[in-house]
C-alpha positions as CSV (number, residue, x, y, z in Angstrom):
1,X,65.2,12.0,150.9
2,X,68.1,10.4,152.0
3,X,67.2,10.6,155.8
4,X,63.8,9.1,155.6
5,X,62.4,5.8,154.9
6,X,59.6,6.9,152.5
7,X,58.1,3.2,152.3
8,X,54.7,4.8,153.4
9,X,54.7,7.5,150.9
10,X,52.2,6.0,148.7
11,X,48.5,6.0,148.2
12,X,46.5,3.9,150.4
13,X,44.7,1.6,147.6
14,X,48.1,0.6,146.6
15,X,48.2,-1.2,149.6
16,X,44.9,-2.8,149.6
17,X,45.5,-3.7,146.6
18,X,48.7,-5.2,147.5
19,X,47.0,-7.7,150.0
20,X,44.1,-8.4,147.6
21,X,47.1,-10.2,145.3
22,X,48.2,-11.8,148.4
23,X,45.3,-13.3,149.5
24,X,44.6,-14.6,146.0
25,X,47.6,-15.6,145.4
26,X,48.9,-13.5,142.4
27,X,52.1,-11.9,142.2
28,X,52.7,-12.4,138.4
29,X,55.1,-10.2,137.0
30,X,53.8,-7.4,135.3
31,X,54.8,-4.2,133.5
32,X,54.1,-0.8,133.9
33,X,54.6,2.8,132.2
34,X,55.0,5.7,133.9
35,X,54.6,8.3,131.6
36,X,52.6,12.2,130.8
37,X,50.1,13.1,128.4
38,X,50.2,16.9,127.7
39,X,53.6,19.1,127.7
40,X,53.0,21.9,130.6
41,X,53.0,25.1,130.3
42,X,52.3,25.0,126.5
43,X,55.6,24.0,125.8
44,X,56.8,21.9,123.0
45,X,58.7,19.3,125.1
46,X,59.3,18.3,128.4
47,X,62.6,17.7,130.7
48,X,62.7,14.5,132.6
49,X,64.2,15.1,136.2
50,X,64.1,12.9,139.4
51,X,65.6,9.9,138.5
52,X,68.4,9.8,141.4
53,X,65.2,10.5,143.7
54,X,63.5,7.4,142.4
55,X,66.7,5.1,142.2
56,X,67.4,6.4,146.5
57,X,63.5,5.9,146.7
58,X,63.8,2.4,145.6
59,X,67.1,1.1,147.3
60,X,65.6,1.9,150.5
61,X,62.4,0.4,150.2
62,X,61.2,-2.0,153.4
63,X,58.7,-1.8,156.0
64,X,60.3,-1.4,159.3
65,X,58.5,-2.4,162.6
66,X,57.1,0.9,163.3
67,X,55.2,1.0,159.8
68,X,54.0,-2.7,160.3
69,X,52.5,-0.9,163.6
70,X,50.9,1.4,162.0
71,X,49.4,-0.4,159.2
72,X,48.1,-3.3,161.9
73,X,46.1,-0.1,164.0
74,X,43.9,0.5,160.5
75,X,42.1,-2.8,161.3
76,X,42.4,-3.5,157.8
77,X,45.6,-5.8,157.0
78,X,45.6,-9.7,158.2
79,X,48.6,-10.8,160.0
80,X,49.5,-12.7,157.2
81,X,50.2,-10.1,154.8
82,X,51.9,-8.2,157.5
83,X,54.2,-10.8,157.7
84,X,54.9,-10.8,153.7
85,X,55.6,-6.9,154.4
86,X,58.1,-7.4,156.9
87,X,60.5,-9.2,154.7
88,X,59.8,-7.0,151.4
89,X,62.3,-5.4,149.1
90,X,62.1,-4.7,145.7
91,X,63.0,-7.7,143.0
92,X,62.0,-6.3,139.8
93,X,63.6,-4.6,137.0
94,X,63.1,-0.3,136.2
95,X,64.3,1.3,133.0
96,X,63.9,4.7,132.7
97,X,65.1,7.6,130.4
98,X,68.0,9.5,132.0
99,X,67.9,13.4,133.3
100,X,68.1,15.7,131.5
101,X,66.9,14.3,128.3
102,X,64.3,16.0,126.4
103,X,60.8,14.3,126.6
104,X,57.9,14.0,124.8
105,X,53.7,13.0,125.4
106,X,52.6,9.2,125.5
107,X,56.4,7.8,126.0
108,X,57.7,5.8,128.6
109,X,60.0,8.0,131.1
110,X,59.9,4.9,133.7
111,X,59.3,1.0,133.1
112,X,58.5,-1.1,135.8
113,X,59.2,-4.8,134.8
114,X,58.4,-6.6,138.5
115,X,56.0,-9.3,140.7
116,X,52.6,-7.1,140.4
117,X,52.8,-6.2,144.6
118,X,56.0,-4.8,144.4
119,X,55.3,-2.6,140.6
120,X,51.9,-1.8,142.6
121,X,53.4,-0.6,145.8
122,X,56.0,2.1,143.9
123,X,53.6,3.6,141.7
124,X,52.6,6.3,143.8
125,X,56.1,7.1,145.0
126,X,57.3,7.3,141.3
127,X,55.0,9.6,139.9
128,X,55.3,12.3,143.0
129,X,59.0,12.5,142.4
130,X,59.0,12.5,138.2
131,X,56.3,14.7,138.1
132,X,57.0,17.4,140.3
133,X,60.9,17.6,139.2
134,X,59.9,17.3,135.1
135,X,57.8,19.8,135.9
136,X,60.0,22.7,137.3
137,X,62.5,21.3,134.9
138,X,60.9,22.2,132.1
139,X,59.7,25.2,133.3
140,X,63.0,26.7,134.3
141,X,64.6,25.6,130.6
142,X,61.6,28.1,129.2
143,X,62.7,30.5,131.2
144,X,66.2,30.4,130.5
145,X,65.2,30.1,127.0
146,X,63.5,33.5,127.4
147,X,66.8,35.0,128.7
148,X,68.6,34.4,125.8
149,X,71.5,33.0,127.5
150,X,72.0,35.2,130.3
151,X,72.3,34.0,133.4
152,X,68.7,32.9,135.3
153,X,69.0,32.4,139.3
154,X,66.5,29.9,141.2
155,X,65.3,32.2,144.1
156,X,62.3,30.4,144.9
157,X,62.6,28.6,148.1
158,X,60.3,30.5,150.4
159,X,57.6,30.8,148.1
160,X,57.7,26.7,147.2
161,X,55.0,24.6,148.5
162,X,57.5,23.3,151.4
163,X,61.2,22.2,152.0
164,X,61.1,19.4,150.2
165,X,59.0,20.9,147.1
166,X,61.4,24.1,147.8
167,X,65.2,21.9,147.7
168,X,64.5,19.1,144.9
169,X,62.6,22.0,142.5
170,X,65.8,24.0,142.8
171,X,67.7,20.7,142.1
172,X,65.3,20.2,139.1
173,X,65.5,23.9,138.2
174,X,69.3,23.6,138.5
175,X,69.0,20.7,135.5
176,X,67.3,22.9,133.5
177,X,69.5,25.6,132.8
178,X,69.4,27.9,136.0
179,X,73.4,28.8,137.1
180,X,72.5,28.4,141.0
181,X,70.0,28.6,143.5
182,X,69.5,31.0,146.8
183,X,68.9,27.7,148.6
184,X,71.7,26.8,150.4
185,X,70.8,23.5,151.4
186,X,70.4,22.3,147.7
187,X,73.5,23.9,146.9
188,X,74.9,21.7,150.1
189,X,73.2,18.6,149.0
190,X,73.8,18.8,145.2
191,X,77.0,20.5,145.0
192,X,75.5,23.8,142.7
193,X,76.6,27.1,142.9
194,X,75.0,28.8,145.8
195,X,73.6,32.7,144.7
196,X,72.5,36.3,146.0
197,X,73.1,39.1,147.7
198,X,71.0,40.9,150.3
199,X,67.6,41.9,150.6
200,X,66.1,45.2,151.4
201,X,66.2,45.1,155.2
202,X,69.8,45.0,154.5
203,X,69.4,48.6,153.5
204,X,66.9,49.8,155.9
205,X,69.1,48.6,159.1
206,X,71.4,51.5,158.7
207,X,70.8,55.2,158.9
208,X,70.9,55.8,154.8
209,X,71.0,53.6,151.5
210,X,74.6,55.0,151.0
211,X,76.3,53.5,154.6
212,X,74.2,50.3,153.9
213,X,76.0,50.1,150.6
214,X,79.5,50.6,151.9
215,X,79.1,48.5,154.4
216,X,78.0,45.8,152.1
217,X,81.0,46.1,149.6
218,X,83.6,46.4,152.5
219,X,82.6,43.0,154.0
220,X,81.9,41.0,150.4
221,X,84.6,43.1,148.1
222,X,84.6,40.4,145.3
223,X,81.2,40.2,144.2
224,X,79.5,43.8,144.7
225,X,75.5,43.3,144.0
226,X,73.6,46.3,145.3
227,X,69.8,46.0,145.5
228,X,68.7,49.7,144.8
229,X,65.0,50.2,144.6
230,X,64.4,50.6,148.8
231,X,63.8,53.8,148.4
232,X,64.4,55.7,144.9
233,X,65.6,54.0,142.1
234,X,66.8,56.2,140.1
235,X,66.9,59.6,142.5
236,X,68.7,57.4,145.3
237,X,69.7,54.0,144.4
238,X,71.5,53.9,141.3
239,X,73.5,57.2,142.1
240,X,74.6,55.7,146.0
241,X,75.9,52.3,144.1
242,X,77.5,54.6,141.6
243,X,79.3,56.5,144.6
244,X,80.1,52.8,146.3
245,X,81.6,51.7,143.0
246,X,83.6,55.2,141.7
247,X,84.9,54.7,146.0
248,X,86.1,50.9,145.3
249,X,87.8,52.1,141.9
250,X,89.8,54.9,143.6
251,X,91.1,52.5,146.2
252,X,92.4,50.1,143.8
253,X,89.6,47.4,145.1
254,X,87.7,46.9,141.8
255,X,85.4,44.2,142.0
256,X,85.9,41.2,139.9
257,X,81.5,41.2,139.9
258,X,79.6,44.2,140.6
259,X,76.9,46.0,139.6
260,X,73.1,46.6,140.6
261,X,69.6,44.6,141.3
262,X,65.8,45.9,140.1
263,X,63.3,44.7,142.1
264,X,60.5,46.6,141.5
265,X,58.6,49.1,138.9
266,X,58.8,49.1,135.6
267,X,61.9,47.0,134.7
268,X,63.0,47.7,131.4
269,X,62.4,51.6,132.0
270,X,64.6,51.9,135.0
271,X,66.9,49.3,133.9
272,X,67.6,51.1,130.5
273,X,67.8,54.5,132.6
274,X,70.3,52.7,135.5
275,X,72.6,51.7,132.1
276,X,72.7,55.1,130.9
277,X,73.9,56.2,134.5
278,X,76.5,53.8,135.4
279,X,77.7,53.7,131.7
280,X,78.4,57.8,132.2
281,X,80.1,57.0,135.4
282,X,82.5,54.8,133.2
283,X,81.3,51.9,134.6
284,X,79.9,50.0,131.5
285,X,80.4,46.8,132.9
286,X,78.0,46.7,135.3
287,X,75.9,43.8,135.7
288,X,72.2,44.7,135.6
289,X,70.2,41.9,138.0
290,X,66.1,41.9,137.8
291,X,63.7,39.8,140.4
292,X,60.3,40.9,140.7
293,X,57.3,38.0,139.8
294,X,59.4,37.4,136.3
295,X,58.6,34.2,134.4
296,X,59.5,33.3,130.4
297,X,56.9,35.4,129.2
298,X,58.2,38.6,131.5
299,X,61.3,38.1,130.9
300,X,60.6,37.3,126.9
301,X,58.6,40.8,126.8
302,X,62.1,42.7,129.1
303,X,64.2,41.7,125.8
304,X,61.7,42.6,123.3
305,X,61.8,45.9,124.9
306,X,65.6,46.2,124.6
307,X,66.1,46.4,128.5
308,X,69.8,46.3,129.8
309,X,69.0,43.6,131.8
310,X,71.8,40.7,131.6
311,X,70.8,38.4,134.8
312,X,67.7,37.4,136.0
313,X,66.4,36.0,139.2
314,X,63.3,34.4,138.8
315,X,61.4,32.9,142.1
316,X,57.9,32.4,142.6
317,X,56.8,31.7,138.7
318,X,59.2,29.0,138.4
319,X,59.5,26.8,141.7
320,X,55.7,27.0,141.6
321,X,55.1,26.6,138.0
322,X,52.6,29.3,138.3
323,X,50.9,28.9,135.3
324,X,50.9,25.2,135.2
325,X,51.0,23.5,138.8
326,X,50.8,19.8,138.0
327,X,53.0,17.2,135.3
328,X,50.2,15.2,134.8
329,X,52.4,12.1,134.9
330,X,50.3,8.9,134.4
331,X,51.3,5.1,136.0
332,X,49.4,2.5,133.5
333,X,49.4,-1.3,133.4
334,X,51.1,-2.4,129.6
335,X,51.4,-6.2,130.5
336,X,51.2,-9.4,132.1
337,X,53.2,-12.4,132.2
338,X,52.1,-15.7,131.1
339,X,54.2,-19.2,131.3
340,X,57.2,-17.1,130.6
341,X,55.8,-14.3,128.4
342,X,54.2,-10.8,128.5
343,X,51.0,-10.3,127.3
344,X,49.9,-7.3,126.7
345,X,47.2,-4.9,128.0
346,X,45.4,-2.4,127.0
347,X,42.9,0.7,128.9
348,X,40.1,2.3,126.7
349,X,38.9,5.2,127.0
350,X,36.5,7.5,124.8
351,X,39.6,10.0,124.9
352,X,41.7,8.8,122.0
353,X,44.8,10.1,123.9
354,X,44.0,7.6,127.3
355,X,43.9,5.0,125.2
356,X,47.1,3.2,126.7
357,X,50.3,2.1,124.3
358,X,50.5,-2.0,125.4
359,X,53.3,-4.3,125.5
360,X,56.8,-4.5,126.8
361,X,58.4,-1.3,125.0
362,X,61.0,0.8,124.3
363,X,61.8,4.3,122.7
364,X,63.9,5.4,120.1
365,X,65.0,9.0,118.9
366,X,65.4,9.6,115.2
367,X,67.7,12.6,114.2
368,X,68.4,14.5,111.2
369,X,71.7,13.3,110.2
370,X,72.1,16.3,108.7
371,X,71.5,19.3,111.4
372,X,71.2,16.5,114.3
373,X,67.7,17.6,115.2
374,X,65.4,15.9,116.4
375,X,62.9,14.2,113.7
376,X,60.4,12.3,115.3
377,X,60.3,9.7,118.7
378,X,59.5,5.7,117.9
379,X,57.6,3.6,120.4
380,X,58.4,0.2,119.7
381,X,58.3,-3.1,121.2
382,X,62.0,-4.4,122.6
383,X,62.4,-7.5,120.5
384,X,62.0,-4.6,117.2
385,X,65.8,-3.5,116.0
386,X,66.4,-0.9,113.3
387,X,69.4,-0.2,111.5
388,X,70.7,3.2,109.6
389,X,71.3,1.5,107.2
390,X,67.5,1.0,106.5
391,X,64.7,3.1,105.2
392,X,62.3,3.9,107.8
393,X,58.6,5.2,107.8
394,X,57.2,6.6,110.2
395,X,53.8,7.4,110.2
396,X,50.7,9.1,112.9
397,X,49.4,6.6,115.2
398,X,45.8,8.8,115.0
399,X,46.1,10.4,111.2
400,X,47.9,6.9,110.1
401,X,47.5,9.0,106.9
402,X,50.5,11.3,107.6
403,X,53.6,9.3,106.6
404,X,57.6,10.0,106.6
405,X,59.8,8.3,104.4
406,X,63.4,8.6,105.7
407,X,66.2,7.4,103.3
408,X,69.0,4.9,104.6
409,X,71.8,7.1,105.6
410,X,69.7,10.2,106.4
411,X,69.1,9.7,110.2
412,X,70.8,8.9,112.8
413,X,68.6,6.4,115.8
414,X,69.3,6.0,119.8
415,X,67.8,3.7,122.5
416,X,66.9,6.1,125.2
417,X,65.2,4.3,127.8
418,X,68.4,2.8,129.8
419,X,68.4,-0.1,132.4
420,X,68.8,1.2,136.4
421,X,67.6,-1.9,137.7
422,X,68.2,-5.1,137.2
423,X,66.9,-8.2,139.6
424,X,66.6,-6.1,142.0
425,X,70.1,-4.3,142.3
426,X,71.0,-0.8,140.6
427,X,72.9,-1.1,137.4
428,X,73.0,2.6,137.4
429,X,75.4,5.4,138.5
430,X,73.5,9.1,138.5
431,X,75.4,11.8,137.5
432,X,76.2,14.6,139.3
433,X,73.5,17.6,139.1
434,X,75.7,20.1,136.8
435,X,76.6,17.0,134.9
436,X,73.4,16.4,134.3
437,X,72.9,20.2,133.7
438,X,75.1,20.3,130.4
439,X,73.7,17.0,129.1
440,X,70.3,19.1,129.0
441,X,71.6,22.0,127.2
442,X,73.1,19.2,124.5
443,X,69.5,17.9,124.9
444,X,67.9,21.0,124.3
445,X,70.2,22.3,121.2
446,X,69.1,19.2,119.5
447,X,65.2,20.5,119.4
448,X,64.6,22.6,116.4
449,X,63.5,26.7,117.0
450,X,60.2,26.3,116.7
451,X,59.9,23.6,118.9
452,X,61.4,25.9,121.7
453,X,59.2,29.1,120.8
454,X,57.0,30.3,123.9
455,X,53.8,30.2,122.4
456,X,52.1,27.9,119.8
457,X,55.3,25.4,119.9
458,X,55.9,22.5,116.4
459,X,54.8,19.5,118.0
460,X,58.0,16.7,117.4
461,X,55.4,13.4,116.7
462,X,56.2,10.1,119.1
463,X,54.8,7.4,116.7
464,X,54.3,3.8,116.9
465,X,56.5,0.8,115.5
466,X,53.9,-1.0,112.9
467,X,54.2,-3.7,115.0
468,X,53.1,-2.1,118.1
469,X,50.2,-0.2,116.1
470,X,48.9,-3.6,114.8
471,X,48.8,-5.1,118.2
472,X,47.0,-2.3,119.8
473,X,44.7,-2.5,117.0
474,X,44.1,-6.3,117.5
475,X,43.3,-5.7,121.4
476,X,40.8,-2.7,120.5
477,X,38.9,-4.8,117.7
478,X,39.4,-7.7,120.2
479,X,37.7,-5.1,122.9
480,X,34.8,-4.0,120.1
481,X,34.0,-7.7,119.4
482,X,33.6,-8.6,122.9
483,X,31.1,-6.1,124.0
484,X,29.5,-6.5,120.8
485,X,28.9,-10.5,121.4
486,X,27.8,-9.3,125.1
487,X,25.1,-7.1,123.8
């Protein structure tokens, strides 16, 4: 990301479309939304990761001479426009919702205030970076939900779809609530713990589990991990470690970190069998590691099932998002300016939830004063204020019938969509990734229980400012009347 100009990195029609403005002379500024629809994976929420990605993205955007060359061999770009390209850079204005930060369907992550060519041209670019990082985000936060605050590794690199898909999904997985990676390049690049052990071909390059084992612990003698399913669990690998480790303790080189790793069979049997072992052998504080295909669910059923399994290392499921490959992130038009002011747009759509939210907006989150949950999300247009000191109702933008009165002095209300860029220039400093790693887990402790639960999540409501509501109303009755008088 850093190494590559990623200009090109968008979808062709954004380009056409790009010299259609030009040659008819519209560049008006104009704003977009970047937001999702759905939360994956069934989930209650979402996490919103990739901003640093986007703000790098957008520094470093410019055609140089060898993309000009390229775009001039398609036949379909006049020299004219070409010319434009060779001087471009990015003018406009992005405000976007920071890492980390708990998100929710139909609100803006990313607002793109800017001439239409240049909030045309990033669209692609955008979306490919939010979605794919909110997406293993949130995934890895369910599945460190699922471990009940023991430790879950990221140890998906080689099953990821590529190096890039493979390094910023660990980064994103990271932000979630994983304690390291097995990717050492994101731990390079990111400055996060870097994790693991050794694999089974570790074991089989020596004449017996047992040598393998010693060998292992002489060379690393502060962190003693032994995987111990190569062979035979329980008839082989368990009692070798236990030899290894009752060796270490009669040499006066105890570990600081030791213990064993399941990757195979029926974890919360063996695991539950392996405790019994080691905890006769005196060694009762011996980790207990488990790999193997786990996800939230998996890992959810393992502690259900009482297994004495307290770290987890979780690959494929999560830098994949198995179950649920794609964010769904959406890019839509919300206005246009007009001598000097926006006016706003709307899409249609027979689908109630397509319908777009128009207008130059913001979000606000609404808290329980009380417990400091979460009560409800506010879209609302940016010249709206509120004050605690008011009452609020809130009500459904679809069942307008279900209403919530909230007394002055009863919530608590935040702006969370943050300028990064202003004219142009970046107003914004990322955090680091663990930084941005414990703001999520304050994030996440303001959601209530049932919000987090696996399966059949609450659903916190994002509703509409009654000023934004009645304008979106006007523009569909506007719409109705239209096509009516056309028929």
């Amino acid at each position: 990301m850093t190494d590559q100009n990623l200009t090109l990195l968008t979808d062709f029609y954004e380009l056409t479309m790009m010299q259609g403005y030009f040659k008819n002379n519209t560049n008006e500024t104009v704003i977009f939304d970047a937001f999702y629809r759905n939360n994956p994976s069934g989930s209650g929420y979402a996490i919103c990761c990739g901003l640093q990605q986007v703000i790098e993205y957008v520094k470093n955007l410019h055609f140089d001479e060898e993309d000009i060359s390229y775009l001039r061999s398609l036949d379909m770009f006049d020299e004219d426009f070409l010319a434009y390209l060779k001087d471009f850079k990015f003018t406009g204005d992005i405000y976007a919702i920071p890492e980390g930060t708990v998100i929710f369907p139909m609100e803006p992550m990313v607002k793109v205030i800017a001439p239409i060519m240049e909030a045309q041209l990033v669209e692609t670019a955008i979306l490919n970076i939010l979605n794919h990082q909110s997406l293993i985000a949130t995934k890895a936060s369910r599945v460190c939900f699922a471990a009940r605050g023991e430790g879950v590794m990221e140890f998906g690199l080689r099953r990821a779809q590529g190096p890039d898909a493979g390094t910023l999904g660990a980064r994103a997985a990271v932000i979630g609530g994983c304690i390291g990676t097995s990717n050492v390049l994101c731990a390079k690049m990111f400055d996060v713990p870097a994790l693991g052990t050794h694999a089974h071909s570790w074991i089989m390059s020596f004449e017996d589990e047992l040598t393998a084992f010693r060998k292992y612990a002489a060379l690393y003698p502060d962190n003693v991990t032994l995987l111990v399913d190569t062979y035979d669990t329980l008839r082989s690998g368990v009692p070798n470690a236990i030899k290894v480790f009752k060796e270490l303790k009669e040499a006066g080189n105890m570990p600081a970190r030791y213990g064993i790793r399941l990757d195979s069979g029926d974890l919360a049997y063996l695991s539950k069998k392996a405790r019994r072992m080691m905890d006769e052998a005196g060694f009762t504080d011996a980790s207990i590691c488990a790999s193997s295909d786990l996800d939230e669910y998996l890992i959810d059923s393992l502690k259900t099932q009482g297994a004495a399994i307290n770290s987890w290392g979780v690959g494929t499921n999560l830098i994949t998002s198995k179950d649920c490959p794609a964010f769904g992130g959406v890019y839509k038009l919300a206005a246009v300016e007009k001598d000097g002011k926006f006016i706003p747009k709307i899409k249609l759509s027979e689908n109630q939830w397509k319908i777009t939210n128009p207008g130059n907006k913001t979000v606000y989150r609404i808290y329980e004063k009380e417990t400091g949950k979460i009560k409800a999300d506010l879209i609302a247009l940016v010249e709206e204020k509120y004050s605690e000191e008011n009452p609020l109702l809130l009500f459904d933008p679809i069942a307008t019938w279900k209403k919530t009165y909230l007394k002055p002095g009863s919530y608590t209300i935040r702006e969370i969509l943050k300028p990064v860029f202003l004219k142009g220039e970046c107003v914004y400093e990322s955090p680091t990734v663990m930084e941005i790693r414990s703001y999520c887990a304050g994030e996440l402790d303001t959601l209530w229980d049932e919000t987090r639960r696996l399966i059949n999540p609450h659903e916190v409501h994002v509703d509409l400012s009654h000023e934004l509501y009645h304008i979106k109303n006007q523009l569909l009755d506007s719409y109705n009347s239209r096509n009516h008088n056309e028929q």
